[in-house]
PLY file of the C-alpha trace (Angstrom):
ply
format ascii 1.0
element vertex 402
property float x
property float y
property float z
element edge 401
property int vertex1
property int vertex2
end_header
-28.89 -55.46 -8.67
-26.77 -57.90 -6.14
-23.31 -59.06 -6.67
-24.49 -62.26 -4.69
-23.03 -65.25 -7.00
-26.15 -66.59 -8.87
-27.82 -69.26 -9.07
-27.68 -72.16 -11.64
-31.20 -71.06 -12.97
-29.33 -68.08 -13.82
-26.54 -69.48 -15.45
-28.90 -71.29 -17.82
-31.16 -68.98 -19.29
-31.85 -65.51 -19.37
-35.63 -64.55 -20.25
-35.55 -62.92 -23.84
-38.16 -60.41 -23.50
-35.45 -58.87 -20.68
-34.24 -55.70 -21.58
-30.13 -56.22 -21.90
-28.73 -54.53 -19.31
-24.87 -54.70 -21.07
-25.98 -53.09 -24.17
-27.06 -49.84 -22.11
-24.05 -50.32 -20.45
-21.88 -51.01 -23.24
-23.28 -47.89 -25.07
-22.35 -46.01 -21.60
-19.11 -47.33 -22.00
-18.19 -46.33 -25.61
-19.60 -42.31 -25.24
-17.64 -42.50 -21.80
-14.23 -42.51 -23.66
-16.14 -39.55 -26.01
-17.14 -36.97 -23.53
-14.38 -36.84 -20.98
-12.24 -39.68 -20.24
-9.84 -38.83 -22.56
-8.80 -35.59 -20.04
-8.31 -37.96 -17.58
-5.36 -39.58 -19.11
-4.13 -36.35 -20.29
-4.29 -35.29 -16.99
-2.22 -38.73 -15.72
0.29 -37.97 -18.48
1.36 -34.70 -16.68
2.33 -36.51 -13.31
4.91 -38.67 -15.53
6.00 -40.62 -18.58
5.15 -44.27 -17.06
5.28 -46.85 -19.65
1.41 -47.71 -18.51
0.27 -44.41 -19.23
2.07 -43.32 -22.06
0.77 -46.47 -23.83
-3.01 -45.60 -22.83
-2.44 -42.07 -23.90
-1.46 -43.26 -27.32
-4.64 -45.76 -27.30
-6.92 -42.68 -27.29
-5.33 -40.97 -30.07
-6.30 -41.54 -33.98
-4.34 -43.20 -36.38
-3.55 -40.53 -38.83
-4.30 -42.74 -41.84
-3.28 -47.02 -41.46
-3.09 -48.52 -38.48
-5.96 -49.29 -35.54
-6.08 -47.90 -32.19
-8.50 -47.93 -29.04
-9.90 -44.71 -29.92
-10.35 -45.54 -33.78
-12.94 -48.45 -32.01
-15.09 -46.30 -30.51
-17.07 -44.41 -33.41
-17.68 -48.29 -35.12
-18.86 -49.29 -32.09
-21.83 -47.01 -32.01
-22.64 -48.14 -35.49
-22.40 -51.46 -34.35
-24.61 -50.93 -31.11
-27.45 -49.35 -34.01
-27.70 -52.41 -35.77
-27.90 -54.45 -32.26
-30.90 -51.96 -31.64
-32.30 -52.80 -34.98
-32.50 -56.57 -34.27
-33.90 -55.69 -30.71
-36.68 -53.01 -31.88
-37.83 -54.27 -35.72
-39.25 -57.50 -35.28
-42.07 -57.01 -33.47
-43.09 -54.33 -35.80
-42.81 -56.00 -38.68
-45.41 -58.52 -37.41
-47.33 -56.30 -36.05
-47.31 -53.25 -39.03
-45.95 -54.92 -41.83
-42.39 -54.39 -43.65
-42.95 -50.89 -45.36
-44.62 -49.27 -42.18
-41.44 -50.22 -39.91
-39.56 -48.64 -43.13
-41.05 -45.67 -42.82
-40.28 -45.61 -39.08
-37.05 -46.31 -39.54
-36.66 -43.92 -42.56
-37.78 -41.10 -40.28
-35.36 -41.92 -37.07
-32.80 -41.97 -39.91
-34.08 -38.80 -41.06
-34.02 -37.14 -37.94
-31.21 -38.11 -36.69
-29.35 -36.71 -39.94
-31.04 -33.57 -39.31
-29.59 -33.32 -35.90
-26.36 -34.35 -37.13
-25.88 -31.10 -39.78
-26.70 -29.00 -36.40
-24.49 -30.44 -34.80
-21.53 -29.98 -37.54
-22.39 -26.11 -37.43
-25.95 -26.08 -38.71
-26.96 -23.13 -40.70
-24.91 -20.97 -39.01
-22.65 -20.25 -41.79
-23.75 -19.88 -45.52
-23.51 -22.21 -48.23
-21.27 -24.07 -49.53
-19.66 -23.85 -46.06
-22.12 -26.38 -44.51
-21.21 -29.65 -43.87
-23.44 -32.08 -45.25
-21.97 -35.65 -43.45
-20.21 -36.08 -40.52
-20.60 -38.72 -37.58
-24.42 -38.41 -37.01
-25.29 -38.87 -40.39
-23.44 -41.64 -40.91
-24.65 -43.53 -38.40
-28.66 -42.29 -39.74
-27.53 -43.70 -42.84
-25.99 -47.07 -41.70
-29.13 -47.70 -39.62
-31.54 -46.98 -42.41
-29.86 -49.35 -44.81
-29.45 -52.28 -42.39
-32.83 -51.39 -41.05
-34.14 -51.89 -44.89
-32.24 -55.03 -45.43
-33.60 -56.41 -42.21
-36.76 -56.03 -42.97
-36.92 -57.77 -46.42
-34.46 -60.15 -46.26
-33.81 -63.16 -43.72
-30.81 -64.73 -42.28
-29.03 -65.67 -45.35
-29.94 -62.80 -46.81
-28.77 -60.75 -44.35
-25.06 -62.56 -44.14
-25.25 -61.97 -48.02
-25.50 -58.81 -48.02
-22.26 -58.03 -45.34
-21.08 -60.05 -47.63
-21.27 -58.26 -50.69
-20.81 -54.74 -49.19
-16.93 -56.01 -47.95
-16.27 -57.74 -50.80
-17.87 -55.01 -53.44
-15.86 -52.03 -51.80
-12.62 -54.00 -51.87
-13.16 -54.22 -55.28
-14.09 -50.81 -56.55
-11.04 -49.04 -53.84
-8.76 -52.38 -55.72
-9.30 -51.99 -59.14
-11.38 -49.23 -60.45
-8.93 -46.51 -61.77
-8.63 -43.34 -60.53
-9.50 -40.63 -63.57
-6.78 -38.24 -64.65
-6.88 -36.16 -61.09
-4.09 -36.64 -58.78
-5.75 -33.91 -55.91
-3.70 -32.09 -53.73
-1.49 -35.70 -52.64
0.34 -35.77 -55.31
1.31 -32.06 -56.05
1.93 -32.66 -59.91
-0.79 -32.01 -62.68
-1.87 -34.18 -65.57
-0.61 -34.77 -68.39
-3.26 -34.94 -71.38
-3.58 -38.16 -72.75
-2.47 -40.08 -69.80
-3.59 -42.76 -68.57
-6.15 -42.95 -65.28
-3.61 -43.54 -62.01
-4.02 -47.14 -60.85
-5.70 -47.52 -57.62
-4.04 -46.76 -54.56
-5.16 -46.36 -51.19
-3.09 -43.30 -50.02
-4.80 -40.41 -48.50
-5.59 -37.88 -51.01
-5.20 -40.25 -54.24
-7.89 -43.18 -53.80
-11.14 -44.02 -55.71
-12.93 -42.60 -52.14
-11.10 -39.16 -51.81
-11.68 -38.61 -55.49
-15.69 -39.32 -54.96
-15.40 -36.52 -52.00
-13.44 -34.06 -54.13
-15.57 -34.46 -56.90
-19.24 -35.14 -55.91
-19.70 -34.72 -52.20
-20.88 -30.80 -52.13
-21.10 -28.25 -49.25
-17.33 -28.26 -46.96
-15.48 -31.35 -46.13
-13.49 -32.13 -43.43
-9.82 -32.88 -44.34
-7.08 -30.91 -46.00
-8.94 -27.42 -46.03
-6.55 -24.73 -46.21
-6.16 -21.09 -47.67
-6.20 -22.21 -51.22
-9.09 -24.66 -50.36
-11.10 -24.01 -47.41
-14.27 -26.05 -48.33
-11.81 -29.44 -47.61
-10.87 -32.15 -50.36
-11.83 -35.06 -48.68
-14.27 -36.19 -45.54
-14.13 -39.08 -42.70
-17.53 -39.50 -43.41
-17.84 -38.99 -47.45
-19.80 -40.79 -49.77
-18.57 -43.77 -50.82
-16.82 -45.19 -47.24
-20.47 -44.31 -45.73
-21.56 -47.86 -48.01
-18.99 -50.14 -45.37
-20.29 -48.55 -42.21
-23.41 -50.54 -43.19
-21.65 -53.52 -43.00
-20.01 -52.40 -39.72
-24.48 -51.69 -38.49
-25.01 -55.62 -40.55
-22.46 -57.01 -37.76
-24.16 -55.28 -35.02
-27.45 -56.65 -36.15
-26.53 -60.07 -36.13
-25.31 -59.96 -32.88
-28.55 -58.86 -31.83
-30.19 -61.53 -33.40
-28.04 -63.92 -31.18
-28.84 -62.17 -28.05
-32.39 -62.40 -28.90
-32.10 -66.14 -29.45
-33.94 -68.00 -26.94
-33.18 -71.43 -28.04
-29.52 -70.69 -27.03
-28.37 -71.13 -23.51
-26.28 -67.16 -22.37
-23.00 -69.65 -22.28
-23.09 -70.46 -25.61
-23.92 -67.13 -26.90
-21.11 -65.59 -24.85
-18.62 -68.23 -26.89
-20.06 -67.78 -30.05
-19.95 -63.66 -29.63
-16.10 -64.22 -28.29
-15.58 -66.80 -31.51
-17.32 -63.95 -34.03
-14.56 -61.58 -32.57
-11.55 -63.61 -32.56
-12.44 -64.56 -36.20
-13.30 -61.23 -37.59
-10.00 -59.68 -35.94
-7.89 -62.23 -37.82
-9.71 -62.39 -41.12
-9.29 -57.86 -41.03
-5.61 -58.21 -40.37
-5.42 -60.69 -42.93
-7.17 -59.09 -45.16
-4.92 -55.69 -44.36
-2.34 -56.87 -46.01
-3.51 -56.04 -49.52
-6.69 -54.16 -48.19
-4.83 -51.63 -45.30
-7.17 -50.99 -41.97
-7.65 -47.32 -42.31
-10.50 -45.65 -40.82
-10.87 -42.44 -42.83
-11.72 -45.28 -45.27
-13.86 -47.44 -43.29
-11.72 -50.36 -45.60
-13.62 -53.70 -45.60
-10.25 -54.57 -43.02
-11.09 -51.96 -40.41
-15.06 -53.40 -40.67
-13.74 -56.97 -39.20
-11.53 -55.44 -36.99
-13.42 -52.94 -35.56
-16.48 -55.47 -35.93
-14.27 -58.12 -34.08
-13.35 -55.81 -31.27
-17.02 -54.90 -30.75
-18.15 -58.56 -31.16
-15.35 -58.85 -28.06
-17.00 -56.41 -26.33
-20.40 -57.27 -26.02
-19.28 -60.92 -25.21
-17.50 -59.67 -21.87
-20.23 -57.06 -21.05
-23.06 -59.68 -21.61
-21.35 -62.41 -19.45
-20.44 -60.61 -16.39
-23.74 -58.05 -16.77
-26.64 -60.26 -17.47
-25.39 -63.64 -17.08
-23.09 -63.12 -13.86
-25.31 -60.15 -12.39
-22.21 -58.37 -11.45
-23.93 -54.83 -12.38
-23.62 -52.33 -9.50
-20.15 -51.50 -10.94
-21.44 -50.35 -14.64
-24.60 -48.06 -13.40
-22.38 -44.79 -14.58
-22.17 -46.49 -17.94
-26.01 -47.53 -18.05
-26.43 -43.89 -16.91
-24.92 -42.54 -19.80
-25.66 -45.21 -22.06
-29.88 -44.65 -21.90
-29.58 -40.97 -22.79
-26.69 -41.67 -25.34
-27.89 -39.15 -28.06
-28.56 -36.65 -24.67
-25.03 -36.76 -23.49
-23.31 -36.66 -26.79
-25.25 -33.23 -27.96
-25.28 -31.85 -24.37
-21.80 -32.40 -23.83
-21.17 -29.83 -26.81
-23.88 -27.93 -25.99
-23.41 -27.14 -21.76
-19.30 -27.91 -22.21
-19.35 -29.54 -18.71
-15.38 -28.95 -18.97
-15.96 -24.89 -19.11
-18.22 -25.11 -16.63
-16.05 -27.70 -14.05
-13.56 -24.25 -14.41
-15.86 -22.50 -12.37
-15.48 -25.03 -9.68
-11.96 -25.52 -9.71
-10.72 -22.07 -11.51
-9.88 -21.01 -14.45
-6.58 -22.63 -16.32
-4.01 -20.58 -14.97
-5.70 -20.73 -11.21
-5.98 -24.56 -11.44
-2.63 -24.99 -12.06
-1.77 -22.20 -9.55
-4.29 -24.15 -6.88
-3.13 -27.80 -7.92
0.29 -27.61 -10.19
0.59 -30.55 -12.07
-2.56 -32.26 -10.74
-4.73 -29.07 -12.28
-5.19 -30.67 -16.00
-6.79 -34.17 -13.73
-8.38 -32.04 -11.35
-10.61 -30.37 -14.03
-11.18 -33.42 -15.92
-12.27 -35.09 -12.79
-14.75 -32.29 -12.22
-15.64 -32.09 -16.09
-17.01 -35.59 -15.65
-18.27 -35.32 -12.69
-20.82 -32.83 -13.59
-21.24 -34.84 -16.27
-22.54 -37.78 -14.62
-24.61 -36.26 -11.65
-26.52 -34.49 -15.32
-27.03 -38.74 -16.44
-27.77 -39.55 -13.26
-30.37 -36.78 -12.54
-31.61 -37.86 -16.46
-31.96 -41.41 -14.97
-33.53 -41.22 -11.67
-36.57 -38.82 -13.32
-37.04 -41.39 -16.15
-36.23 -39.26 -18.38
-35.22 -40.80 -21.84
-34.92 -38.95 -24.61
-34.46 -41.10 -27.80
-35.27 -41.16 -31.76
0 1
1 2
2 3
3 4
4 5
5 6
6 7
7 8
8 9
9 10
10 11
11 12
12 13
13 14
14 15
15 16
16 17
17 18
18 19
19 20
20 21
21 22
22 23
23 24
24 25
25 26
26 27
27 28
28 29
29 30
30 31
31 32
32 33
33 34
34 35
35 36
36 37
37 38
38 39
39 40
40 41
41 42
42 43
43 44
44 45
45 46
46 47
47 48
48 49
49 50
50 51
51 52
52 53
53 54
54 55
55 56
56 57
57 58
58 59
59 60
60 61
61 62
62 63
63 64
64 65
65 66
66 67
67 68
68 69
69 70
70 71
71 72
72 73
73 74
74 75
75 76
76 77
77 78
78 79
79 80
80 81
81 82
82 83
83 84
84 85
85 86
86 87
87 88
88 89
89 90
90 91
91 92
92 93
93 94
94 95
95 96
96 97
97 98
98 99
99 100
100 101
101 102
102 103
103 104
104 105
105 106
106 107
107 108
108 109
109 110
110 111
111 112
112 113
113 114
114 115
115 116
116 117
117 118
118 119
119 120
120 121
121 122
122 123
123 124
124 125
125 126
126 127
127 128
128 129
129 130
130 131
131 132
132 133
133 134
134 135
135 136
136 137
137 138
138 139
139 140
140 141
141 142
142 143
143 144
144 145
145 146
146 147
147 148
148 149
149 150
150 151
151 152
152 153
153 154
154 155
155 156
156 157
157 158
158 159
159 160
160 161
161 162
162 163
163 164
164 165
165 166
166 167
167 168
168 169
169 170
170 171
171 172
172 173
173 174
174 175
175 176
176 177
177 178
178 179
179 180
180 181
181 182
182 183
183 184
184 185
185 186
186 187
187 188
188 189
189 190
190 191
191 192
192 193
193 194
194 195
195 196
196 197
197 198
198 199
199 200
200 201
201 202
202 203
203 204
204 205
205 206
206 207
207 208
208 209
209 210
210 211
211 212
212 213
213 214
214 215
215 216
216 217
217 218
218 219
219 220
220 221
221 222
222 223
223 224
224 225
225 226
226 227
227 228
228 229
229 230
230 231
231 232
232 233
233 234
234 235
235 236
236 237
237 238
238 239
239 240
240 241
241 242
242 243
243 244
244 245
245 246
246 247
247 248
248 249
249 250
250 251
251 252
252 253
253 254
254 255
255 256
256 257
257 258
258 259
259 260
260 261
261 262
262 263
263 264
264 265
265 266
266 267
267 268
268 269
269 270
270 271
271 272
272 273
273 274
274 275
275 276
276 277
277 278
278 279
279 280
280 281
281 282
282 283
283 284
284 285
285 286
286 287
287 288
288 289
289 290
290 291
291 292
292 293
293 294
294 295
295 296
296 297
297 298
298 299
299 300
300 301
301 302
302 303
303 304
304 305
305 306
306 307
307 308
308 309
309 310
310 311
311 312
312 313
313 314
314 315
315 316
316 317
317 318
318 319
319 320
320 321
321 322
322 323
323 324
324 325
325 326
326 327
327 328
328 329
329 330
330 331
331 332
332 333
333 334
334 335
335 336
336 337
337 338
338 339
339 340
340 341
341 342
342 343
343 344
344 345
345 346
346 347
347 348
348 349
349 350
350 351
351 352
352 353
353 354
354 355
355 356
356 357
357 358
358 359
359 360
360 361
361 362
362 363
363 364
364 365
365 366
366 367
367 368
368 369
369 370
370 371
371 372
372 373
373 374
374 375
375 376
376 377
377 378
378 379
379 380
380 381
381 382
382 383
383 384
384 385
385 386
386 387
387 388
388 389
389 390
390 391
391 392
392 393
393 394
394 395
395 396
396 397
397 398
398 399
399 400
400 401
């Protein structure tokens, strides 16, 4: 892995059947900002309000409902890196097993990784109807089977058609289907009989996909639970904004199938990836204008901008990683990034941030020990243990995936 300048030969053409050392990397990357780099800018913020890090800070926050930021990228990214994995793992099955046998693969990685998912919200640890039933996890099992499914029977064309339709078809039912006579716990007034169905709207609380939640997703959902209703009104992950995240895994698949193209030189893929973003990015603010980017939504907006973020992404990772061979720098990320699934449950599971407090104290002693460096101090250490655990992972070939 040299950072020696390459060669022409290299410049030209990069062997297909190579396994993509960015998309490890980029993976890396994304559950990086998940598992511990947010303490480190938490950390930076109490040293001092610089206009630098104050802006980063506010980068790895959510948007409470419109808007985009850094951190709303990072869970559409992973959806996006599934369907990438889709268009690097399916074909050759499909030749080799036919179209139903690779669905049936894919229907049980979906499966099981929805299975892993409800643990991971809580499990059965608490009795029913306190169980939550979607959450991140399961979204992404079911974004992957669908695009999986529509990859397998349908080509190109096809394939465009059917992002296509998914944007365009969830526009429409948030746009203009009615909301029935039930204005939830937004609106604090009750209705009146006879009235007619609100219009659509895309406030929290009071659109066609909150309604679906309220009324039809069972078991606890994530947002608004309170006293009066502690099972939730409304999820992130609900029913009917789960259909656009397969859009979202669509995008990510053809991207793969550009990567995998081996009729087109890396240069021109690296433009056309950079174009796709550029594109998407302005068509999803465009698009926010009527349709508004909100990620608790996943609106057909936030799809092309997230999409054309991602697209962005991949372009910059591919060129300087596989084309440019500038790699020694991103081995943390490709650390991470080939035990994704790993690092995301074991980072819940160990809490590498209670156990860095053994190592640098307890709150109160770090901040005794290292005043206003202690919050840095034991994120520093949290992700330190973190990646010596990827590392170790690595080194033994040790891979654990679905």
């Amino acid at each position: 892995m040299s950072e020696a300048q390459p060669d022409a030969k290299v410049l030209t053409r990069v062997e297909p059947s190579e396994r993509l050392m960015s998309l490890d990397a980029l993976r890396g990357f994304d559950m990086f900002w998940i598992v511990g780099a947010e303490g480190l800018v938490r950390g930076f913020e109490k040293l001092g309000h610089s206009p630098g890090v104050e802006f980063v800070a506010n980068q790895l926050k959510h948007k409470r409902w419109e808007g985009i930021a850094f951190e709303d990228l990072i869970f559409p990214l992973f959806v996006f890196m599934s369907g990438i994995s889709i268009a690097f793992s399916l074909g050759k099955s499909i030749e080799q097993k036919g179209r139903w046998h690779t669905v049936g693969k894919i229907a049980l990685r979906a499966l099981m990784l929805f299975v892993i998912g409800i643990f991971y919200s809580g499990g059965l640890k608490t009795s029913w109807p306190d169980i939550r039933l979607l959450g991140v996890l399961q979204r992404i099992a079911l974004s992957y089977f669908f695009a999986g499914a529509i990859f397998c029977f349908f080509g190109l064309r096809g394939r465009i058609a059917m992002l296509v339709g998914i944007l365009v078809g969830y526009w429409a039912m948030m746009s203009f289907v009615p909301i029935p006579n039930d204005p939830g716990i937004a609106s604090g007034r009750k209705p009146v009989a006879g009235e007619a169905p609100f219009p659509a709207r895309f406030d929290e609380g009071t659109n066609l996909s909150n309604y679906v939640d309220r009324h039809y997703l069972p078991g606890r959902r994530y947002d608004w639970s309170s006293k009066q209703n502690p099972l939730g009104d409304h999820d992130p992950e609900g029913l009917l904004s789960t259909i656009p995240a397969i859009a979202t895994c669509l995008l990510g698949v053809l991207a793969g199938m550009l990567l995998k193209n081996p009729n087109i030189l890396p240069g021109r893929k690296t433009l056309l990836l950079l174009g796709a973003g550029i594109g998407c990015i302005g068509l999803g603010y465009l698009w926010g204008l009527q349709f508004p980017i909100v990620k608790k939504l996943w609106t057909s907006s936030y799809v092309l901008v997230a999409g054309g973020w991602a697209f962005i992404l991949l372009s910059a990772f591919y060129v300087v990683i596989d084309v440019l061979k500038w790699q020694k720098w991103s081995l943390p990320f490709v650390w991470i990034g080939t035990n994704a699934l790993v690092i995301y449950l074991s980072s819940t599971a160990i809490k590498f941030s209670d156990l860095a407090n053994r190592f640098v104290g307890g709150d109160a002693v770090a901040v005794e020990r290292f005043g206003l460096y202690a919050t840095l101090v034991q994120a520093v250490a949290s992700l330190a243990l973190l990646l010596l655990f990827a590392n170790f992972l690595y080194r033994r070939k040790i891979f654990i995936r679905i």
